[in-house]
PDB file of the backbone (N, CA, C, O) and the ligand in Angstrom, with CONECT records:
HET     ZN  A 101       1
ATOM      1  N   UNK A   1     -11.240  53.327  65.685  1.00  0.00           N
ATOM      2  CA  UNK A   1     -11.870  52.077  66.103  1.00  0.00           C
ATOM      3  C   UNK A   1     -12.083  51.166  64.891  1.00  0.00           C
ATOM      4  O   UNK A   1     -12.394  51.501  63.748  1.00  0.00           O
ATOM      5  N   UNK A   2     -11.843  49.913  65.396  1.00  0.00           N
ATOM      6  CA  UNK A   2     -12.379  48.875  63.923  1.00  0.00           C
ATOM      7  C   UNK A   2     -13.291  48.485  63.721  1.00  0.00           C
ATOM      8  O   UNK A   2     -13.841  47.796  64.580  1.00  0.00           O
ATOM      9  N   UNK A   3     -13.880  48.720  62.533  1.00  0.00           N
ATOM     10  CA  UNK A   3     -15.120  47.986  62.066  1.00  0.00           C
ATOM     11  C   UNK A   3     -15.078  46.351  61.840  1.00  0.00           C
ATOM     12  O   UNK A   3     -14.171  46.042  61.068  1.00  0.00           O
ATOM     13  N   UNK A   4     -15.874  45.187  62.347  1.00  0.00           N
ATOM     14  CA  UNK A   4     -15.728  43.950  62.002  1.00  0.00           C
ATOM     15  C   UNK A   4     -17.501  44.054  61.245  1.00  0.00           C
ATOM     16  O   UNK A   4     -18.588  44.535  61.565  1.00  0.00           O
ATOM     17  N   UNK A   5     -17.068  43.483  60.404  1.00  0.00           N
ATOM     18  CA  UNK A   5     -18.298  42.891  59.342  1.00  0.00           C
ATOM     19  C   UNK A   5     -18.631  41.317  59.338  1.00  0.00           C
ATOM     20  O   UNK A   5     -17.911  40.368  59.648  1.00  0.00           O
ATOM     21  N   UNK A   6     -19.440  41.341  59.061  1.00  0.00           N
ATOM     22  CA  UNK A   6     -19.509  39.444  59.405  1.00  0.00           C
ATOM     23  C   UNK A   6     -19.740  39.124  57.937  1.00  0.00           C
ATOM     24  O   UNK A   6     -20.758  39.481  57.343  1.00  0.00           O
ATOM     25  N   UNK A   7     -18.574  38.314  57.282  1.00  0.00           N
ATOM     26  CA  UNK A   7     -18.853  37.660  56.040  1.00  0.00           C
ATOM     27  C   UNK A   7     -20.269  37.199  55.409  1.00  0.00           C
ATOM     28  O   UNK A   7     -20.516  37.567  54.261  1.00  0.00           O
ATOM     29  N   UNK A   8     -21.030  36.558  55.977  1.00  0.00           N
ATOM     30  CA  UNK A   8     -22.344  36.494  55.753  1.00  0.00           C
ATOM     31  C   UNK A   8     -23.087  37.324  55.440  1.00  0.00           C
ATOM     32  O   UNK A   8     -23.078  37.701  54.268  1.00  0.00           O
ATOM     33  N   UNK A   9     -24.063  37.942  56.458  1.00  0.00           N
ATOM     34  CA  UNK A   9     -25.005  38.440  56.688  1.00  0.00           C
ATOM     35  C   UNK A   9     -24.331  40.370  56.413  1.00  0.00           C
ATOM     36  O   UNK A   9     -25.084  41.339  56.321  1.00  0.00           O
ATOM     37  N   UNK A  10     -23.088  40.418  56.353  1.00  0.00           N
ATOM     38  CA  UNK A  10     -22.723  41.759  56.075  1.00  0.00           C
ATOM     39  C   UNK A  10     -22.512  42.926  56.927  1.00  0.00           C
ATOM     40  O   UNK A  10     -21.846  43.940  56.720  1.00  0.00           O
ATOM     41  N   UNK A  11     -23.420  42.469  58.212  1.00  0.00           N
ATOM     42  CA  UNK A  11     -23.584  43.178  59.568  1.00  0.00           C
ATOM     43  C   UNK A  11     -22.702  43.716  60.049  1.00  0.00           C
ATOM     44  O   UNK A  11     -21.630  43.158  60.281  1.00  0.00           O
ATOM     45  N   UNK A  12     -22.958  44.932  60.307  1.00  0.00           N
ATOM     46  CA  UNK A  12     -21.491  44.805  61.659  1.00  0.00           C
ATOM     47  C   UNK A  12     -21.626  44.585  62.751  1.00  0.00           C
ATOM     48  O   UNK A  12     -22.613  44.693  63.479  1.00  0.00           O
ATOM     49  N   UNK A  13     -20.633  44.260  62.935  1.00  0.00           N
ATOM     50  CA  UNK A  13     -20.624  43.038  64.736  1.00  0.00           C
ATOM     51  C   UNK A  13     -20.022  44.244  65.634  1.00  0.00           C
ATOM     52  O   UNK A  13     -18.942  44.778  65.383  1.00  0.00           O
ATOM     53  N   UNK A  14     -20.988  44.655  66.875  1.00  0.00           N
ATOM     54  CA  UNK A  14     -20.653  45.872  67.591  1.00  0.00           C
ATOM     55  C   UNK A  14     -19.713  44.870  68.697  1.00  0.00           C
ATOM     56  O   UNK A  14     -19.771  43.693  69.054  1.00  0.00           O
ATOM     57  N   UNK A  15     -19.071  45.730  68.922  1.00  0.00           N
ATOM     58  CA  UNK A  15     -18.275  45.270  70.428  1.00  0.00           C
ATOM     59  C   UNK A  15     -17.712  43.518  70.375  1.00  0.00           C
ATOM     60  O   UNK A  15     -17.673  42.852  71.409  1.00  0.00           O
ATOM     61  N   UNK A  16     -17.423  43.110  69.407  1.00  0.00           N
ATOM     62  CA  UNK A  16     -16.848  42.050  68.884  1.00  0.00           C
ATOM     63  C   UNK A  16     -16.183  41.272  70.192  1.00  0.00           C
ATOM     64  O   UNK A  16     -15.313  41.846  70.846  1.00  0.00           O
ATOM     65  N   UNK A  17     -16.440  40.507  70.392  1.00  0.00           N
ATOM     66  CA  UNK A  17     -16.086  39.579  71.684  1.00  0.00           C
ATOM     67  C   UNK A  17     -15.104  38.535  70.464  1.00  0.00           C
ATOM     68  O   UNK A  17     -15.634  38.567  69.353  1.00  0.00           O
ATOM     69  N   UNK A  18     -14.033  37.809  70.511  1.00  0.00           N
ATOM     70  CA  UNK A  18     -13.917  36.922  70.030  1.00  0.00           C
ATOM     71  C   UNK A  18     -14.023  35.441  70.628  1.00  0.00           C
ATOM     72  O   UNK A  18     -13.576  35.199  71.749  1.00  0.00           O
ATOM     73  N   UNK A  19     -14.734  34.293  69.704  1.00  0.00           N
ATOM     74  CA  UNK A  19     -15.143  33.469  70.554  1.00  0.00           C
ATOM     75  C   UNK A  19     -16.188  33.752  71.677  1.00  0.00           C
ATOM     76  O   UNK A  19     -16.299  33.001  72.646  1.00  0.00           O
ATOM     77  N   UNK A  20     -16.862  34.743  71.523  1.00  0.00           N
ATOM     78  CA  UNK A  20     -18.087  34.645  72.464  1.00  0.00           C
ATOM     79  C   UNK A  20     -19.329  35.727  71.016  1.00  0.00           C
ATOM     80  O   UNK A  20     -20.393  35.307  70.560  1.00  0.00           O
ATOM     81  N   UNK A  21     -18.876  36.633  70.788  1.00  0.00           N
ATOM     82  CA  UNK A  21     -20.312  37.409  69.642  1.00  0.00           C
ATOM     83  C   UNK A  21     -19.324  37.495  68.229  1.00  0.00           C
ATOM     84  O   UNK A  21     -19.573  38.533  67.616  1.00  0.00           O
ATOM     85  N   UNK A  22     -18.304  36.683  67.592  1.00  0.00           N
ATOM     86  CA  UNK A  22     -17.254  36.633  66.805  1.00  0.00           C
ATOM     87  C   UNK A  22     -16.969  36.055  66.493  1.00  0.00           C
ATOM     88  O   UNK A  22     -16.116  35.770  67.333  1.00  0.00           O
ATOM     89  N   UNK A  23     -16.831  34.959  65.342  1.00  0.00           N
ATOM     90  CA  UNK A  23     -15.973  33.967  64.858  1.00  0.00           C
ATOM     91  C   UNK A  23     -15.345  33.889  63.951  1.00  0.00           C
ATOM     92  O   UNK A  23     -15.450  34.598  62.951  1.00  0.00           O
ATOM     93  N   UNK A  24     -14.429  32.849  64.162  1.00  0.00           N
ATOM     94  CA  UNK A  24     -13.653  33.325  62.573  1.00  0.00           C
ATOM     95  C   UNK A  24     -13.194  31.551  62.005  1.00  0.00           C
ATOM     96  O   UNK A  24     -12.746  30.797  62.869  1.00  0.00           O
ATOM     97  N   UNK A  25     -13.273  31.289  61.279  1.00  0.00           N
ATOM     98  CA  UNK A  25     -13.753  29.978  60.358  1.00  0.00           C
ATOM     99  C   UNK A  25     -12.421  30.329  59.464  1.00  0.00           C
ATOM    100  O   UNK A  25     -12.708  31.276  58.731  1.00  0.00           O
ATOM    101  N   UNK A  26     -11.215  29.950  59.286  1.00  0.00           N
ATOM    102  CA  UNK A  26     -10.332  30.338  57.751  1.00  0.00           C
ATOM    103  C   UNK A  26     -10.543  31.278  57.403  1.00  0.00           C
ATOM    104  O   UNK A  26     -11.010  31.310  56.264  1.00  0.00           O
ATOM    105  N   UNK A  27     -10.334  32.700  58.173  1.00  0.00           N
ATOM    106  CA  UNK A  27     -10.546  33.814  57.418  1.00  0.00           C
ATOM    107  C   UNK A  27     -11.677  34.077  56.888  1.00  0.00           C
ATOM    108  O   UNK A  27     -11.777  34.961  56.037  1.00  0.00           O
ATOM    109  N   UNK A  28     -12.908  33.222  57.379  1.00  0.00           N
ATOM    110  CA  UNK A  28     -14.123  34.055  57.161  1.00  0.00           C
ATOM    111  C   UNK A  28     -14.840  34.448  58.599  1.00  0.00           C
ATOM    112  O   UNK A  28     -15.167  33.464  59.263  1.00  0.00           O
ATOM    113  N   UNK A  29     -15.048  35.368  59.012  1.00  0.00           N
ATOM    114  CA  UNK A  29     -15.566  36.292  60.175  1.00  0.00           C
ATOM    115  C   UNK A  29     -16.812  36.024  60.127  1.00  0.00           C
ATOM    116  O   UNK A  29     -17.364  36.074  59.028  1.00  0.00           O
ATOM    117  N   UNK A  30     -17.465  35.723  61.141  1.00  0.00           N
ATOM    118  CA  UNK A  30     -19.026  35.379  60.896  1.00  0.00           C
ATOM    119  C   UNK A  30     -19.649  35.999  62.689  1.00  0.00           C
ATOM    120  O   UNK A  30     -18.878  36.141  63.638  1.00  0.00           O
ATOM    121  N   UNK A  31     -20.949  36.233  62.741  1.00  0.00           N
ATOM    122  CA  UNK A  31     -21.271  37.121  63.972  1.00  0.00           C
ATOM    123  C   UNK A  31     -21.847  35.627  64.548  1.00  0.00           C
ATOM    124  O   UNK A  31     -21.872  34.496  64.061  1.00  0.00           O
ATOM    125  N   UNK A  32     -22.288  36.202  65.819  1.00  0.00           N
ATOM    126  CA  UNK A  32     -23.324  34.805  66.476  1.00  0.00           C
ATOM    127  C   UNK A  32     -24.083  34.224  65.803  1.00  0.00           C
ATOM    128  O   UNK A  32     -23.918  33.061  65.434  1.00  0.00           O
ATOM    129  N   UNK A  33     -25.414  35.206  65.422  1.00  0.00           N
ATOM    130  CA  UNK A  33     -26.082  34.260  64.743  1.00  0.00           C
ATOM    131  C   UNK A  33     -26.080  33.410  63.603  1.00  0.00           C
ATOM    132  O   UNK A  33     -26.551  32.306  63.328  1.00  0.00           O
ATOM    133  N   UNK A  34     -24.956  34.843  62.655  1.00  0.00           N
ATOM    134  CA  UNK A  34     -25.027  32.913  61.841  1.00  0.00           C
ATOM    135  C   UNK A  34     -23.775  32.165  61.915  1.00  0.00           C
ATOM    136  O   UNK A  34     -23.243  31.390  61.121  1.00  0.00           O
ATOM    137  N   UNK A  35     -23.373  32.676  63.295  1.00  0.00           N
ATOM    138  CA  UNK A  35     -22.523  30.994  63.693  1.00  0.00           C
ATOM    139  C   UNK A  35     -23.557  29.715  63.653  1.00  0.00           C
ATOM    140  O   UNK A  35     -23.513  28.617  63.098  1.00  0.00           O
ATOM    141  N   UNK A  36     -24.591  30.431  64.579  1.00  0.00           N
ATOM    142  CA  UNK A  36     -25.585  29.665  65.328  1.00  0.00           C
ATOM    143  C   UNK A  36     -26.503  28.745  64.105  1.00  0.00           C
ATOM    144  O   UNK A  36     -27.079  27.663  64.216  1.00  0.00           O
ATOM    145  N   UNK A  37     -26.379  29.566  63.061  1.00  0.00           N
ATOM    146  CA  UNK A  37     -26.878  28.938  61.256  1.00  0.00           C
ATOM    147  C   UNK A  37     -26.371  27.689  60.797  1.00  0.00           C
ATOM    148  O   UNK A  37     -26.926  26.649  60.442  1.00  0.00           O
ATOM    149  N   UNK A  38     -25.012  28.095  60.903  1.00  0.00           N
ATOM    150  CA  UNK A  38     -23.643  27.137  60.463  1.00  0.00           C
ATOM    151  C   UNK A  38     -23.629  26.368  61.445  1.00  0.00           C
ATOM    152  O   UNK A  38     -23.287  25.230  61.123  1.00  0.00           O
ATOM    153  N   UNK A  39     -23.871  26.508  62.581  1.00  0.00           N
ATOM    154  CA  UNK A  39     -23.791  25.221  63.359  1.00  0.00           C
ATOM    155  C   UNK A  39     -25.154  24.321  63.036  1.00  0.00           C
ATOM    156  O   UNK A  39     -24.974  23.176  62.621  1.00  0.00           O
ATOM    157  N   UNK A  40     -26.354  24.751  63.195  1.00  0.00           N
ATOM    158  CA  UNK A  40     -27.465  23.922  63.285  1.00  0.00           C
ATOM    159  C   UNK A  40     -27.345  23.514  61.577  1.00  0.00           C
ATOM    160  O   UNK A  40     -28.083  22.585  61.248  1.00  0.00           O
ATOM    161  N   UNK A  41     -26.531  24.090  60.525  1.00  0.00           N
ATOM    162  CA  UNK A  41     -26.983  23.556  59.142  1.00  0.00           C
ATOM    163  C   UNK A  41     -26.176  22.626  59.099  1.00  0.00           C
ATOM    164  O   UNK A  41     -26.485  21.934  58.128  1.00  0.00           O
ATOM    165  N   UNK A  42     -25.129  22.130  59.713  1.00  0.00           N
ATOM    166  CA  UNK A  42     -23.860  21.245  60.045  1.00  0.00           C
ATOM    167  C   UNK A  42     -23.979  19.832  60.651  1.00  0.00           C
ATOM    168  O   UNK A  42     -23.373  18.776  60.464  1.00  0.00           O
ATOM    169  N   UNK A  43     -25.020  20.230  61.469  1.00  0.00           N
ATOM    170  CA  UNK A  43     -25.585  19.548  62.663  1.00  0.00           C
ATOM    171  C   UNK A  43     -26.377  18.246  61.650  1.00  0.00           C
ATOM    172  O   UNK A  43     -26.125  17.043  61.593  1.00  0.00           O
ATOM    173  N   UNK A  44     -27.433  19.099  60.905  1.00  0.00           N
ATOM    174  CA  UNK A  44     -28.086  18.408  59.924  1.00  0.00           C
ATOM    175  C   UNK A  44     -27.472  17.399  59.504  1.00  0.00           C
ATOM    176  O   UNK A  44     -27.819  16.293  59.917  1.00  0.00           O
ATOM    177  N   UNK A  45     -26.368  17.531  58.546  1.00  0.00           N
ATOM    178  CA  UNK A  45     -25.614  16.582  57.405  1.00  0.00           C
ATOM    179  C   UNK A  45     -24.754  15.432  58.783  1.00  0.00           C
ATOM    180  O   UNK A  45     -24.482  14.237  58.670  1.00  0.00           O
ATOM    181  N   UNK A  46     -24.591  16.060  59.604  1.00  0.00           N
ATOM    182  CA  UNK A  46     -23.311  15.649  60.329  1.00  0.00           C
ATOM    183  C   UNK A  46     -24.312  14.420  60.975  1.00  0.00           C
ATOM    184  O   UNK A  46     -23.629  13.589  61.573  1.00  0.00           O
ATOM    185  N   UNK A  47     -25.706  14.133  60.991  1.00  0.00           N
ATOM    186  CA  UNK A  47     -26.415  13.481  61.845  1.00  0.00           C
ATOM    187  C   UNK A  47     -26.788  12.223  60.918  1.00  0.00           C
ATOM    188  O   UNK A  47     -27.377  11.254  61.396  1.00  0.00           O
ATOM    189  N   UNK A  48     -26.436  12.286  59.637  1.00  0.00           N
ATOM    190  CA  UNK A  48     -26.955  11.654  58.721  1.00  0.00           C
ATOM    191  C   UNK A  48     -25.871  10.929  57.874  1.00  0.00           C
ATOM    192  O   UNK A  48     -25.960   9.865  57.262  1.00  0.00           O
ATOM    193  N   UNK A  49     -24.344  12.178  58.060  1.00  0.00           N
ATOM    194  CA  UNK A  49     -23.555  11.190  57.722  1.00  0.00           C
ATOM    195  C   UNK A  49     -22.037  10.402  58.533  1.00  0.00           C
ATOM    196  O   UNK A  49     -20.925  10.930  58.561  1.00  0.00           O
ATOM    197  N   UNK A  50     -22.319   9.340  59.002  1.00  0.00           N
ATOM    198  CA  UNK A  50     -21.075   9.099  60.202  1.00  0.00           C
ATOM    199  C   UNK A  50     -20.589   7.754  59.110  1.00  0.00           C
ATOM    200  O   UNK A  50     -21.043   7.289  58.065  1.00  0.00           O
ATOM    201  N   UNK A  51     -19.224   7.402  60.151  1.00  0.00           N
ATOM    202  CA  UNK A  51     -18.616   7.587  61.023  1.00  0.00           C
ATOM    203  C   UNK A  51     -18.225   9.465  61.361  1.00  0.00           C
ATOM    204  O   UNK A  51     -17.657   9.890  60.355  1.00  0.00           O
ATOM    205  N   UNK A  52     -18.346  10.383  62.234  1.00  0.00           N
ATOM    206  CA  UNK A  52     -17.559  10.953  61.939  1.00  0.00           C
ATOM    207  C   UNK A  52     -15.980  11.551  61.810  1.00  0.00           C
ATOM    208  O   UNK A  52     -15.182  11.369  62.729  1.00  0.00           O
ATOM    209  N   UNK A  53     -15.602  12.296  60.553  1.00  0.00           N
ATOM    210  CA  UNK A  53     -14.352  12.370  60.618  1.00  0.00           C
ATOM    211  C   UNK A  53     -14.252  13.819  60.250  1.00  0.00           C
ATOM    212  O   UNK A  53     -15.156  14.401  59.650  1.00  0.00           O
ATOM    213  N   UNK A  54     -13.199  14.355  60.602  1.00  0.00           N
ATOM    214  CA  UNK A  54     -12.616  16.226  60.924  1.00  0.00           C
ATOM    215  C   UNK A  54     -12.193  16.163  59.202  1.00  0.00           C
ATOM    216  O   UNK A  54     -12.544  17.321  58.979  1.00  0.00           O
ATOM    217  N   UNK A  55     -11.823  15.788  58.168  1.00  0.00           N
ATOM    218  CA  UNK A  55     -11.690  15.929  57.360  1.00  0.00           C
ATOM    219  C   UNK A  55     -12.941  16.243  56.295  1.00  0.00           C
ATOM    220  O   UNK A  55     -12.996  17.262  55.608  1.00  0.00           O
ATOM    221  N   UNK A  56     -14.134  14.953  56.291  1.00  0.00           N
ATOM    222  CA  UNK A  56     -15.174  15.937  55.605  1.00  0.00           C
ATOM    223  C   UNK A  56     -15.738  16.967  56.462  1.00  0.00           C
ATOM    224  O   UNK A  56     -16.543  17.710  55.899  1.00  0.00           O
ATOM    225  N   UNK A  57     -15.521  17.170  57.602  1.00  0.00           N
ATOM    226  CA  UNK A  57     -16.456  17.959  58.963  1.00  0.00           C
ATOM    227  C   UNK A  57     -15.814  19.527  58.154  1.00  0.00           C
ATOM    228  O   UNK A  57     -16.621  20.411  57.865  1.00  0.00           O
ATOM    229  N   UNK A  58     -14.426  19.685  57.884  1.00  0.00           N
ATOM    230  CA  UNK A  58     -13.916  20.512  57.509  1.00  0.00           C
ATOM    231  C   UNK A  58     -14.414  21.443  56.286  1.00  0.00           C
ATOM    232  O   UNK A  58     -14.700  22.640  56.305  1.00  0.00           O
ATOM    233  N   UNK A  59     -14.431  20.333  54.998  1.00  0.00           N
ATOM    234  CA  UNK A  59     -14.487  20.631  54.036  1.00  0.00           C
ATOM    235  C   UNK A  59     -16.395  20.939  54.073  1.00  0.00           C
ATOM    236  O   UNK A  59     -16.878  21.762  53.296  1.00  0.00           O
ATOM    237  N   UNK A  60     -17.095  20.322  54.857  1.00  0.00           N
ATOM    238  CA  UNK A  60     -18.307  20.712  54.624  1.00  0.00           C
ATOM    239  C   UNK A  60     -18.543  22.236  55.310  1.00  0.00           C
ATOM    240  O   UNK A  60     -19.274  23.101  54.827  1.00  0.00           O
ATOM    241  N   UNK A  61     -17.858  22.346  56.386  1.00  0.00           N
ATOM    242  CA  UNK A  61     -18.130  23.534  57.439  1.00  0.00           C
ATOM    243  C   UNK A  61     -17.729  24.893  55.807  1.00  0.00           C
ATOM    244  O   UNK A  61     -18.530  25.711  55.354  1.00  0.00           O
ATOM    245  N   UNK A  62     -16.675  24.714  55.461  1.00  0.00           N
ATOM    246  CA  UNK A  62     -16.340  26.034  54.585  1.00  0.00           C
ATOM    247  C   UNK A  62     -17.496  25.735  53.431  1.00  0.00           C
ATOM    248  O   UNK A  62     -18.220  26.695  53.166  1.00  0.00           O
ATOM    249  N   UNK A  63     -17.715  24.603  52.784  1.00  0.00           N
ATOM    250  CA  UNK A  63     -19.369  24.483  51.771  1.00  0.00           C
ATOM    251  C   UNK A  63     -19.812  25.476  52.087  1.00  0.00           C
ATOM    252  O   UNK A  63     -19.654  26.504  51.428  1.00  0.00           O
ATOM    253  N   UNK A  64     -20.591  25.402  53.365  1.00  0.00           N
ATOM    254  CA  UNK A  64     -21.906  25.749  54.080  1.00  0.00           C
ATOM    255  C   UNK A  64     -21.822  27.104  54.511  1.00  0.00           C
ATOM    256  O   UNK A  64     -22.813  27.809  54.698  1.00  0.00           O
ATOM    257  N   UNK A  65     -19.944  27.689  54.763  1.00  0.00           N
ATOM    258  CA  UNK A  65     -19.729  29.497  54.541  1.00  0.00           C
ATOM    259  C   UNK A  65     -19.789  29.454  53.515  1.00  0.00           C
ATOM    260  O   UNK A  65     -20.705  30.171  53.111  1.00  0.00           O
ATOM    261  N   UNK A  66     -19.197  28.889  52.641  1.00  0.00           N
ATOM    262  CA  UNK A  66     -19.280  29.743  51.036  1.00  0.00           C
ATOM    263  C   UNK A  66     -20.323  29.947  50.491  1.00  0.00           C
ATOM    264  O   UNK A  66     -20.351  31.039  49.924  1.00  0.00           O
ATOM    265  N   UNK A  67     -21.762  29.002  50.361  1.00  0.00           N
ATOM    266  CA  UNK A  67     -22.994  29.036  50.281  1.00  0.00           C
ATOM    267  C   UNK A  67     -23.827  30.308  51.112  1.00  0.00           C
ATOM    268  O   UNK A  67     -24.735  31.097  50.853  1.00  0.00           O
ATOM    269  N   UNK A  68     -22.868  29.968  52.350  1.00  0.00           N
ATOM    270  CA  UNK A  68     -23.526  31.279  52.920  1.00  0.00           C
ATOM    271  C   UNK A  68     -22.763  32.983  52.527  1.00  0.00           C
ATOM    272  O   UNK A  68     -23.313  34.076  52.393  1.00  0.00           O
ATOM    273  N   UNK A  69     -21.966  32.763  52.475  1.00  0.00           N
ATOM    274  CA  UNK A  69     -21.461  34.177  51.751  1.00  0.00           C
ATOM    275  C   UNK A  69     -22.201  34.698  50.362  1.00  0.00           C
ATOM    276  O   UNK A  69     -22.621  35.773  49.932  1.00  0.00           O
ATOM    277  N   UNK A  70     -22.143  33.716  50.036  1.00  0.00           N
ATOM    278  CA  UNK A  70     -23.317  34.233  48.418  1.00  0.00           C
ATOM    279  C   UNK A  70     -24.488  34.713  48.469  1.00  0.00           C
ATOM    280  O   UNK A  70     -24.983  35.681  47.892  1.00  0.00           O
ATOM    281  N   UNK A  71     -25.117  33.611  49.563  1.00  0.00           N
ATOM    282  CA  UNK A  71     -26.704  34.087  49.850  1.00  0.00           C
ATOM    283  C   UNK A  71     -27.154  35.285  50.417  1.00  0.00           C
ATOM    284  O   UNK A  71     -28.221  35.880  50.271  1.00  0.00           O
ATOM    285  N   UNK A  72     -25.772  35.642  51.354  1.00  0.00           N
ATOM    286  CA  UNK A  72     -25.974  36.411  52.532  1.00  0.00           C
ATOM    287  C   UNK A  72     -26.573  36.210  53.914  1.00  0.00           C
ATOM    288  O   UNK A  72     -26.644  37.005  54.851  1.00  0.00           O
ATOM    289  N   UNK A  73     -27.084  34.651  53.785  1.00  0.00           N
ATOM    290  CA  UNK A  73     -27.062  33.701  55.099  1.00  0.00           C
ATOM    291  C   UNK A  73     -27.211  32.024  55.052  1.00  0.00           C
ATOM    292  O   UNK A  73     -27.554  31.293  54.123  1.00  0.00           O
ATOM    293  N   UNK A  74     -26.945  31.820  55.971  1.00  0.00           N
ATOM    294  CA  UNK A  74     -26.625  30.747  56.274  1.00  0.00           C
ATOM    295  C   UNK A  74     -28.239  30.049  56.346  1.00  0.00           C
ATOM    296  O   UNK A  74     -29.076  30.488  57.134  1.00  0.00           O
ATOM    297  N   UNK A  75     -28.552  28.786  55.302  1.00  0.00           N
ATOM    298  CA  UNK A  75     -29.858  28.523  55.609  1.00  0.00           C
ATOM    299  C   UNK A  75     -29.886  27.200  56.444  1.00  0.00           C
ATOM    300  O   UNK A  75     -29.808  26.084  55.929  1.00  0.00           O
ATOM    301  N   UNK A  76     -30.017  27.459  57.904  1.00  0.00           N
ATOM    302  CA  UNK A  76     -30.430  26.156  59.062  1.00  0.00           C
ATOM    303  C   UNK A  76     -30.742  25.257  58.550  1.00  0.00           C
ATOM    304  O   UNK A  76     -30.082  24.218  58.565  1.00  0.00           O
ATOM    305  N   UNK A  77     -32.123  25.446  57.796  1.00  0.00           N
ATOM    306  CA  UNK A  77     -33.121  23.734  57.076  1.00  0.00           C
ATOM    307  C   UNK A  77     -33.181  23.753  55.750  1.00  0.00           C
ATOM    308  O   UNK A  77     -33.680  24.681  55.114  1.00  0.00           O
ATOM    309  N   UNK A  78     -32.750  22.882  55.324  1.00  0.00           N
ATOM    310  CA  UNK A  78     -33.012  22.767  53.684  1.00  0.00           C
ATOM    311  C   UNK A  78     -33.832  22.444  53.503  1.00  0.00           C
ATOM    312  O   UNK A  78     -34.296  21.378  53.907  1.00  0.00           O
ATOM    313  N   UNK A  79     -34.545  23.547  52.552  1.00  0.00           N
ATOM    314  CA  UNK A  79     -35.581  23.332  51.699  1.00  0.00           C
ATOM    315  C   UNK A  79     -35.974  21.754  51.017  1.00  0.00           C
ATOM    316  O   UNK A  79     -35.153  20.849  50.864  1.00  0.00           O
ATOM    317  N   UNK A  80     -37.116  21.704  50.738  1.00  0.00           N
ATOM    318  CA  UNK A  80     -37.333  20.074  50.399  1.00  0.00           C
ATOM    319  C   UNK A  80     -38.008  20.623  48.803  1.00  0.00           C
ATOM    320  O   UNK A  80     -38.401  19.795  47.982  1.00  0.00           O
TER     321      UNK A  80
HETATM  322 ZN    ZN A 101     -23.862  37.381  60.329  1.00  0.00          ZN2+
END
């Protein structure tokens, strides 16, 4: 059986649904919740900076994994 790990948080993701408890971002694997991280930390910048366009949407979405791969999660609200 395969083990899936979620880039982030390190977890393993039981019973891996893809696209429903599974994601995968460019080869980085991430579980629900911190999809659910990466989306609401996305959400943030994305509300503040328009027009929007899929090109910075892109380059910020992998930021905000790579930040989160280091930390070991994805932080929703930035600190002030
Ligand atoms: Zn995770």
């Amino acid at each position: 059986m395969e083990h899936i790990y979620c880039d982030v948080c390190k977890k393993e993701v039981h019973d891996p649904v893809p696209e429903f408890s599974f994601f995968e971002f460019a080869h980085v694997g991430v579980c629900e919740s911190c999809r659910d991280d990466l989306n609401a930390a996305i959400k943030l910048t994305v509300k503040e900076k328009s027009p929007f366009n899929f090109a910075w949407y892109d380059d910020l979405r992998m930021q905000v994994l790579k930040q989160g791969m280091q930390k070991g999660r994805i932080e929703a609200r930035r600190s002030r």
